[in-house]
C-alpha positions in Angstrom: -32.9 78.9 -47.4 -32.3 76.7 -50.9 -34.6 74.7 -52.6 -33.2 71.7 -50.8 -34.2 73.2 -47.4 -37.5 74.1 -49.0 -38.3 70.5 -50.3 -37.4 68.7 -47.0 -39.3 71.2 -44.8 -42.1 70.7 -47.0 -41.7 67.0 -46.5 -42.2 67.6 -42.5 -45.1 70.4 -43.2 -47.0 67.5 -45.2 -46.3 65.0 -42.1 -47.5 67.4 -40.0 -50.6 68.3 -42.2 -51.3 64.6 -42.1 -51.4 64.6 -38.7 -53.8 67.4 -38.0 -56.1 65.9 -40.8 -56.2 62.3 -40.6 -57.8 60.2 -42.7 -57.7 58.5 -46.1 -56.3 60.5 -48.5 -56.7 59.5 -52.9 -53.1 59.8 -53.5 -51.4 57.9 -50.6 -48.0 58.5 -49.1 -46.7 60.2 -51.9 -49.6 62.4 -52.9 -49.6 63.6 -49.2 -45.5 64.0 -49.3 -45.7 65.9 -53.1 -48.7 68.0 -51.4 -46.6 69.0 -48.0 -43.5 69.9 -50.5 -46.0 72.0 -52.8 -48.1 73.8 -49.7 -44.3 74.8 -48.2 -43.6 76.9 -51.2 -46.9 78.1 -51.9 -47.7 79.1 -47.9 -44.2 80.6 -48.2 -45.2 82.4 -51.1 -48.4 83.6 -50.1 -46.9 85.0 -46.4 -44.1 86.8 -47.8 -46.4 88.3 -50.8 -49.6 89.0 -49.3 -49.6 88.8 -45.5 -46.2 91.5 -45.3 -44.7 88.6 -43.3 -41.6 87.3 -45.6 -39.8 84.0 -44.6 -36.2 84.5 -43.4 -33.2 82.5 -44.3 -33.6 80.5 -40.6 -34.7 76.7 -41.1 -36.0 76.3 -37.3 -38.0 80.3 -37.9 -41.8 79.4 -36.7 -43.6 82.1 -39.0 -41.4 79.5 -41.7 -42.8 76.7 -40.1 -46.4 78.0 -39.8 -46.5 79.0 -43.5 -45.6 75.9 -44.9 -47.8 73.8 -42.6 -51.1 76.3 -43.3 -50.3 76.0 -47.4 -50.1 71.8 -47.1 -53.4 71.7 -44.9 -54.9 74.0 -47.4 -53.6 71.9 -50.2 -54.5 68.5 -48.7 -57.8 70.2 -47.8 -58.7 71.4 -51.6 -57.1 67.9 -52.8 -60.2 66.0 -50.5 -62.5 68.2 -51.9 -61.3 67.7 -55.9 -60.6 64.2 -55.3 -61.5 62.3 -52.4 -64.7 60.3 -53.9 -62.9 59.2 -57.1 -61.5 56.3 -55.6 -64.7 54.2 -54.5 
């Protein structure tokens, strides 16, 4: 897969992460889209280099699909934690 692939399957992992975490998030729309993008290609990262599970080429591959939604939860997550209550 090519960075384009990358960047729009992390723009449906960070839809997805939005909707198994609803709520408000600091950064909006395009904090949550910029998190989903960044969680694809960190999860992807993190399964191929630690969990001996490496992301093949396939687009519609669900260990590709679980990585990249489990790195943009983690991400949206961790951004909650860091900066959820700045924006009262």
């Amino acid at each position: 897969m090519g960075i384009i692939s990358w960047i729009v399957l992390g723009l449906l992992a960070g839809a997805v992460a939005k909707l198994l975490l609803p709520g408000r998030d600091p950064g909006g729309f395009i904090g949550t889209t910029v998190i989903g993008i960044a969680g694809a290609f960190i999860g992807g990262w993190i399964s191929a280099r630690y969990l001996d599970r490496p992301i093949v080429n396939h687009f519609y591959d669900g260990a590709t699909w679980a990585a990249a939604i489990g790195g943009s939860l983690v991400l949206l997550v961790a951004y909650r934690i860091f900066f959820g209550h700045s924006r009262r």
